[in-house]
C-alpha positions in Angstrom: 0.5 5.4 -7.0 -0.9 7.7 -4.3 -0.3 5.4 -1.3 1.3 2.6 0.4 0.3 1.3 4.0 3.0 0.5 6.4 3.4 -3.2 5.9 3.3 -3.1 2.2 0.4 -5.2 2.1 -2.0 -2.6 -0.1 -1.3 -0.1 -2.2 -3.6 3.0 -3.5 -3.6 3.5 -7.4 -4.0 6.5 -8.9 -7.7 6.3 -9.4 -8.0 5.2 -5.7 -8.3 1.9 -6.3 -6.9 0.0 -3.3 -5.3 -3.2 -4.3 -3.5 -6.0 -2.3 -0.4 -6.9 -2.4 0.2 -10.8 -1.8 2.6 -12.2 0.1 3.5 -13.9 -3.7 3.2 -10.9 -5.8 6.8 -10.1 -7.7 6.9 -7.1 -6.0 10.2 -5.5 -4.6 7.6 -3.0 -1.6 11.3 -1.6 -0.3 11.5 0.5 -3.8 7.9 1.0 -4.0 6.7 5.1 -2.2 3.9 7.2 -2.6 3.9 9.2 -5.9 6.0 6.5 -7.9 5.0 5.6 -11.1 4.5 2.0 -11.5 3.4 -0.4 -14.0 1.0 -2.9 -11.9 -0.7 -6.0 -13.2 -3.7 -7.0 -11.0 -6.5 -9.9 -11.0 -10.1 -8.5 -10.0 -12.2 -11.2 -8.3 -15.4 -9.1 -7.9 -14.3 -5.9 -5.5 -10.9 -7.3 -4.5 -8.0 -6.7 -6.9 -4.7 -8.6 -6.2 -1.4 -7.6 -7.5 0.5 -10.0 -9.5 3.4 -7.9 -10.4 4.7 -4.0 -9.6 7.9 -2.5 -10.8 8.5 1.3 -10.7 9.2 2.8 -13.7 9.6 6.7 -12.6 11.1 7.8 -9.4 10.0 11.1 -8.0 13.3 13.1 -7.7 13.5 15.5 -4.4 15.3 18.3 -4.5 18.6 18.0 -2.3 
């Protein structure tokens, strides 16, 4: 993921897809941050594509 926007509501994808994040997606946004790998699962209804679930499945470690 390359993005988030500040209310959590769309994320950017690595291909620069932006996709919404639903107010009833299984999404936990609080763990989600720009240059997290994620697995996503997303419904396309023609240009709009909706999350239905995101979980993070690599942090990006900083260096202390």
């Amino acid at each position: 993921m390359t993005d988030v926007n500040r209310t959590g509501s769309q994320i950017v994808i690595e291909d620069q897809d932006r996709i919404t994040v639903s107010p009833t997606a299984q999404v936990a946004m609080v763990d989600v941050r720009p240059g997290e790998m994620v697995e996503a699962r997303y419904t396309q209804a023609g240009e709009e594509k909706t999350v239905l679930s995101l979980r993070v499945i690599a942090h990006e470690v900083q260096a202390p």
